[in-house]
DRENPATI-760492 format. One record per residue: residue number from 0; residue in three letters; x, y, z of N, C-alpha, C, CB in turn. Coordinates in nm, 3 decimals. Last residue first. Glycine has a CB too. Example, Ala and Ser with C-alpha at 12.3 -4.5 7.8 and 13.67 -1.06 7.14 Angstrom:
<pts>
  num  residuo      nxx      nyy      nzz     caxx     cayy     cazz      cxx      cyy      czz     cbxx     cbyy     cbzz
    1      ser    1.285   -0.225    0.708    1.367   -0.106    0.714    1.290    0.003    0.787    1.408   -0.060    0.572
    0      ala    1.319   -0.569    0.780    1.230   -0.450    0.780    1.320   -0.330    0.780    1.131   -0.447    0.905
</pts>
This chain:
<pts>
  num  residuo      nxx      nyy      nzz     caxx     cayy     cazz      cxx      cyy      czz     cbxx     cbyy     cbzz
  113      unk    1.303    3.269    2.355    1.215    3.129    2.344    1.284    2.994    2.400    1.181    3.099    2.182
  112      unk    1.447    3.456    2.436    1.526    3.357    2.327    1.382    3.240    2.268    1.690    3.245    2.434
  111      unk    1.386    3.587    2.589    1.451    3.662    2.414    1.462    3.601    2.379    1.561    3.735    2.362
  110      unk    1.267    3.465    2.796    1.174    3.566    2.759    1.222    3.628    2.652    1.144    3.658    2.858
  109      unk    1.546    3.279    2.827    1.419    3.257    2.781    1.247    3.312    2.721    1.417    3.214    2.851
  108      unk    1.675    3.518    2.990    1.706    3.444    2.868    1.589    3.373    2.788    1.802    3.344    2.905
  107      unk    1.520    3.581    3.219    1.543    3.695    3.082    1.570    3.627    2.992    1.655    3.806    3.080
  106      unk    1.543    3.304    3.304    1.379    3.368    3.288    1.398    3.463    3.208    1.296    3.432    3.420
  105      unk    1.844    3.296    3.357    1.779    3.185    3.299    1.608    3.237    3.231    1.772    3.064    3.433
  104      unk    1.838    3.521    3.568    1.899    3.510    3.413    1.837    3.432    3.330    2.032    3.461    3.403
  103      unk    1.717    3.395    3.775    1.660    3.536    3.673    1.782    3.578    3.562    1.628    3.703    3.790
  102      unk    1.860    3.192    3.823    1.707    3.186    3.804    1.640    3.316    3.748    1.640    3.155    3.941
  101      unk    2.073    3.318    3.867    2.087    3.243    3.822    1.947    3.207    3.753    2.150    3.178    3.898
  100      unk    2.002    3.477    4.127    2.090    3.558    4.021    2.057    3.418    3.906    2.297    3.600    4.078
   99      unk    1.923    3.293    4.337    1.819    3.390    4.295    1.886    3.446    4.103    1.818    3.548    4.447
   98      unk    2.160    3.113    4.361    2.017    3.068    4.286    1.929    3.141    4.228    1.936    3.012    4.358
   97      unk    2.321    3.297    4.438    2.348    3.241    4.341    2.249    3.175    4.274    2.434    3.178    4.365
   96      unk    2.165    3.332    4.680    2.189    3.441    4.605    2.232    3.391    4.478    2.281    3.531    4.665
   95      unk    2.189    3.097    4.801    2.057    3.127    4.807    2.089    3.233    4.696    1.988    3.172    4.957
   94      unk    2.430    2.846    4.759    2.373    2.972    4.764    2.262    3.037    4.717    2.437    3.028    4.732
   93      unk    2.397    2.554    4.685    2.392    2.578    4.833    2.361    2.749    4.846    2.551    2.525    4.912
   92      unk    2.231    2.408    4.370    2.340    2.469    4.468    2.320    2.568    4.603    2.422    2.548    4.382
   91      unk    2.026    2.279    4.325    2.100    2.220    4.381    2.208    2.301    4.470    2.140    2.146    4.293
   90      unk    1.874    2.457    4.179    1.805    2.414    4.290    1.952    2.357    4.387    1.675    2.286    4.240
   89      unk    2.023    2.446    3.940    2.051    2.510    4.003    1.985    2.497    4.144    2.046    2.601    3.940
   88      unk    1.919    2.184    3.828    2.046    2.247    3.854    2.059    2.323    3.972    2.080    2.327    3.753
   87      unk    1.643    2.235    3.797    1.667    2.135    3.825    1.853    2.122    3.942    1.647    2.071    3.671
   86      unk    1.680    2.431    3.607    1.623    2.460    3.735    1.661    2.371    3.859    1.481    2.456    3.717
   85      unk    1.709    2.275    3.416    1.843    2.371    3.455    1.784    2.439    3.593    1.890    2.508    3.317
   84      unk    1.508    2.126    3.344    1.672    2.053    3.343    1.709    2.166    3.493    1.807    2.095    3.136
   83      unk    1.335    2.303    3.253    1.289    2.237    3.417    1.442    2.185    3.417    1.131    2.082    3.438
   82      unk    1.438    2.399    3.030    1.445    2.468    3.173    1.400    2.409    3.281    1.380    2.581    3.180
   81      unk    1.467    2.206    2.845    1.564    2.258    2.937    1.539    2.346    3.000    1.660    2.288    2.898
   80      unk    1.165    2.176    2.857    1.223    2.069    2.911    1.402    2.101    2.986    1.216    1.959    2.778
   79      unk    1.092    2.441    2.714    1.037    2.401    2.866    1.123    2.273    2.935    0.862    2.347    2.854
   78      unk    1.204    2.362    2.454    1.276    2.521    2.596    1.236    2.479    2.724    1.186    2.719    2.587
   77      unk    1.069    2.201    2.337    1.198    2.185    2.371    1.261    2.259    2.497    1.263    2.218    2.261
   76      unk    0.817    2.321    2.344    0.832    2.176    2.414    1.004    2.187    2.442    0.774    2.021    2.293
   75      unk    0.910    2.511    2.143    0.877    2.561    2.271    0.878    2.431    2.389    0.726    2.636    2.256
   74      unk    0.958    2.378    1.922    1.047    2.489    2.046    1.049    2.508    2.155    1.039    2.596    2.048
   73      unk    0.751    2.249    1.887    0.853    2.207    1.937    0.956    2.246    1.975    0.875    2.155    1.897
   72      unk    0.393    2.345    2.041    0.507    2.367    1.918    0.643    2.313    1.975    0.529    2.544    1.870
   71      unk    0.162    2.128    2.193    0.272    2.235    2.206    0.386    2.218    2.124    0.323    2.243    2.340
   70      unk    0.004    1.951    2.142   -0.009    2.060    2.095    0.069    2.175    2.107   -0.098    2.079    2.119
   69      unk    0.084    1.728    2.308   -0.058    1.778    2.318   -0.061    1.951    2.270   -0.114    1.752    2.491
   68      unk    0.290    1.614    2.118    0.123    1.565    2.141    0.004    1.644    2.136    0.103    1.515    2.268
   67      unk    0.455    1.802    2.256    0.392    1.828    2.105    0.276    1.748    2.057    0.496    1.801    1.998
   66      unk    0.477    1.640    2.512    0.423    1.731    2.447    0.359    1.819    2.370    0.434    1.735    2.446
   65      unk    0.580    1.428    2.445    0.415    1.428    2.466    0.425    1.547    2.436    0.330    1.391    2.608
   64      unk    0.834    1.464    2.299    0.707    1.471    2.214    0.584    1.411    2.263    0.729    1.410    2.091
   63      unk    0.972    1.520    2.538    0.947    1.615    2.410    0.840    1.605    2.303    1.057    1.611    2.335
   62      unk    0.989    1.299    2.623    0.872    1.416    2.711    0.852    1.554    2.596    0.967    1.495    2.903
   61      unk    1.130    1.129    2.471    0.991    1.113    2.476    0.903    1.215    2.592    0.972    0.958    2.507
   60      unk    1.330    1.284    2.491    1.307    1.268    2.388    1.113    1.232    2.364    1.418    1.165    2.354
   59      unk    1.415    1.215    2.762    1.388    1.389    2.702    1.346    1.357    2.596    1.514    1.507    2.676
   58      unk    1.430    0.971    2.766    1.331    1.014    2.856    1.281    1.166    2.851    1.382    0.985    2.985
   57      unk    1.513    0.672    2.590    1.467    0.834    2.567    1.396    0.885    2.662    1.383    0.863    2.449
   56      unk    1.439    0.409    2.644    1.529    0.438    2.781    1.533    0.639    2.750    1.745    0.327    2.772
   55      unk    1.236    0.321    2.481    1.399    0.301    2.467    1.489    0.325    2.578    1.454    0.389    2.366
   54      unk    1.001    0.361    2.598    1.042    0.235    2.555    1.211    0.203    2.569    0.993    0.227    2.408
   53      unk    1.057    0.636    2.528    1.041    0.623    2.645    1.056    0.433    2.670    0.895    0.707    2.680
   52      unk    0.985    0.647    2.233    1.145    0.697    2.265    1.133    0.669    2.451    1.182    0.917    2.206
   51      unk    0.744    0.495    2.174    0.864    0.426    2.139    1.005    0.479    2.266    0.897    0.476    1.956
   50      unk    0.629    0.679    2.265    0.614    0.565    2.361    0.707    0.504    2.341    0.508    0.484    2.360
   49      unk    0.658    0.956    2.135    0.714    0.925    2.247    0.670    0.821    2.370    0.724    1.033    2.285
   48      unk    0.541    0.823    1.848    0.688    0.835    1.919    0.732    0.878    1.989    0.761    0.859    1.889
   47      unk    0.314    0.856    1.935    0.333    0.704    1.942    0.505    0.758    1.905    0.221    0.578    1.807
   46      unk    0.230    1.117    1.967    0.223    1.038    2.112    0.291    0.882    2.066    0.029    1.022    2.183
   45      unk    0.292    1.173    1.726    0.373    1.256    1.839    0.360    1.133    1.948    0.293    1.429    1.896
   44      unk    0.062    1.048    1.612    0.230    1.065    1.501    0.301    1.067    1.625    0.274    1.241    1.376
   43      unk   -0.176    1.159    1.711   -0.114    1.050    1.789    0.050    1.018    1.706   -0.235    0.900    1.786
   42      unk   -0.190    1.432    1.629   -0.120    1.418    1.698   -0.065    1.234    1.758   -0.180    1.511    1.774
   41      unk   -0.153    1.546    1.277   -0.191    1.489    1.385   -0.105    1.431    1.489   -0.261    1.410    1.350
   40      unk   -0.005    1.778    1.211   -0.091    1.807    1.283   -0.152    1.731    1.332   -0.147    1.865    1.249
   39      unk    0.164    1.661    1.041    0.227    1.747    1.147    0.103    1.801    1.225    0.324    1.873    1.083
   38      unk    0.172    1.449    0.766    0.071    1.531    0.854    0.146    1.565    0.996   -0.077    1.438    0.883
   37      unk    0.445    1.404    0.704    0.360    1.423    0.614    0.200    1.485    0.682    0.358    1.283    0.541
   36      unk    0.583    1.374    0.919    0.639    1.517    0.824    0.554    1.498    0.712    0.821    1.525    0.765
   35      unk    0.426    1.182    1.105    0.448    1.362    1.105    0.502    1.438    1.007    0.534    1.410    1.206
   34      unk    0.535    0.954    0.881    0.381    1.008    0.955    0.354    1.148    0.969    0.364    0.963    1.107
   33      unk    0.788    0.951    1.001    0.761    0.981    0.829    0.606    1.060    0.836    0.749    0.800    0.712
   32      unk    0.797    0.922    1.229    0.845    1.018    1.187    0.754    1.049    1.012    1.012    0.984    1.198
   31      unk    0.675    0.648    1.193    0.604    0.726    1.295    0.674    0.893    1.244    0.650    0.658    1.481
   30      unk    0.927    0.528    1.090    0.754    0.525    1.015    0.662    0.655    1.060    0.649    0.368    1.080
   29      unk    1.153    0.566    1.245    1.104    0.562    1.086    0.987    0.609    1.058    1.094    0.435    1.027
   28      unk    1.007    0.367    1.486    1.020    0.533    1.501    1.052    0.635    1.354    1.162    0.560    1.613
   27      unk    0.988    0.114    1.355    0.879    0.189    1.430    0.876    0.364    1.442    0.890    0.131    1.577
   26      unk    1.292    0.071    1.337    1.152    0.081    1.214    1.075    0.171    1.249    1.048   -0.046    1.195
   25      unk    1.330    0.094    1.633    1.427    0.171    1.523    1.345    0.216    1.359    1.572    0.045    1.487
   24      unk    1.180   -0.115    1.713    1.129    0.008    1.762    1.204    0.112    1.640    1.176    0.037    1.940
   23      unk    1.028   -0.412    1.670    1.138   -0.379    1.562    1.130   -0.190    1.594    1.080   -0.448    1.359
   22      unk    0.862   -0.605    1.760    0.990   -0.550    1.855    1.082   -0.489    1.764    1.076   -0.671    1.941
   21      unk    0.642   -0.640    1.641    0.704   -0.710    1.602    0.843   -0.699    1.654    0.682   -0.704    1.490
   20      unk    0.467   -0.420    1.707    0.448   -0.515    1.762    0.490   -0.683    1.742    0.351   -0.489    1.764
   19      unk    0.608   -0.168    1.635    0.653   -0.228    1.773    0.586   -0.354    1.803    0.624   -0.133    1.890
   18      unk    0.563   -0.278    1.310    0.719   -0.258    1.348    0.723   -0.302    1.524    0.774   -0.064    1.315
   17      unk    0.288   -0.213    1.341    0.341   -0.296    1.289    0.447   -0.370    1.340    0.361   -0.256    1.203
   16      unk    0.290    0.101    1.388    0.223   -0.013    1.501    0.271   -0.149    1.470    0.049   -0.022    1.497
   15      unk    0.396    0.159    1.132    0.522    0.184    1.254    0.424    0.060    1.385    0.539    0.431    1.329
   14      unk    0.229    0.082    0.988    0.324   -0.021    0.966    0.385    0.035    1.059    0.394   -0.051    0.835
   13      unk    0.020    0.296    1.072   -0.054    0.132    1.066    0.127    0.051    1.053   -0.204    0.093    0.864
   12      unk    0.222    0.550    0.981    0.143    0.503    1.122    0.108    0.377    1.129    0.013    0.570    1.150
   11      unk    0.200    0.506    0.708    0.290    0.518    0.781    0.261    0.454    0.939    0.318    0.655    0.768
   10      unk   -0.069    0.481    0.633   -0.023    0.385    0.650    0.081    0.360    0.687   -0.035    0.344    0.589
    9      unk   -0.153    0.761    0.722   -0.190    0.652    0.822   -0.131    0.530    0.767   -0.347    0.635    0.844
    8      unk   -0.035    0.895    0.493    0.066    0.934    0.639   -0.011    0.777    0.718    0.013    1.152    0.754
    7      unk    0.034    0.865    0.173   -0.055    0.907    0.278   -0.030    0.848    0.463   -0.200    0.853    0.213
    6      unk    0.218    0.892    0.043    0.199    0.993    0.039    0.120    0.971    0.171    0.153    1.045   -0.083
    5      unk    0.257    0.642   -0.149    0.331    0.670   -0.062    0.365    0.805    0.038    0.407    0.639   -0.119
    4      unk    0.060    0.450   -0.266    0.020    0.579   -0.213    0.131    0.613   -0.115   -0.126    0.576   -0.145
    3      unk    0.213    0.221   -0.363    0.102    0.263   -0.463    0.095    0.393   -0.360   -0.059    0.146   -0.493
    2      unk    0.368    0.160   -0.142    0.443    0.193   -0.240    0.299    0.257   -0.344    0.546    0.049   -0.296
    1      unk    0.210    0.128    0.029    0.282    0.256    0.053    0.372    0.289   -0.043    0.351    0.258    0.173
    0      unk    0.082   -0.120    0.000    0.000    0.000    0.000    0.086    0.126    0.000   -0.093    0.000    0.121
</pts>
């Protein structure tokens, strides 16, 4: 079917389901990609490769694309994930002032940069 309509995205999708239920995830995530760059607006494309990339041991990879799942552009999915990272960070260190200074850089940066 994908060679006669190689255009249309659900049979992408139908052979990536294919692929994990044949343990073949590397295929699976192929397909599932191909899926989105031919429809980018639907979303299960997103949610079934970040079951694969969470499957894999991907744990930014697959929070990146619930995300975009649920509709959040991939910049922006992206920015949010390194900033919980780096918050994450800095939480850690022992100066209260170094956290404050650090945490409002990080918030200007992100308010120019996306």
């Amino acid at each position: 079917a994908i060679g006669i309509q190689p255009y249309q995205w659900t049979f992408f999708l139908a052979r990536g389901d294919t692929f994990i239920s044949m343990n073949q995830p590397d295929n699976a995530l192929n397909d599932y990609q191909t899926a989105i760059d031919l429809n980018p607006r639907y979303a299960e494309g997103y949610a079934a490769l970040a079951r694969v990339y969470n499957a894999l041991g991907n744990r930014d990879r697959a929070r990146n694309y619930e995300l975009m799942a649920r509709g959040v552009e991939e910049k922006l999915a992206r920015g949010l994930l390194v900033k919980a990272f780096l918050r994450e960070v800095i939480e850690e260190l022992d100066d209260e002032a170094i956290v404050d200074a650090l945490e409002a850089r990080l918030e200007d940066w992100f308010e120019n940069h996306g």
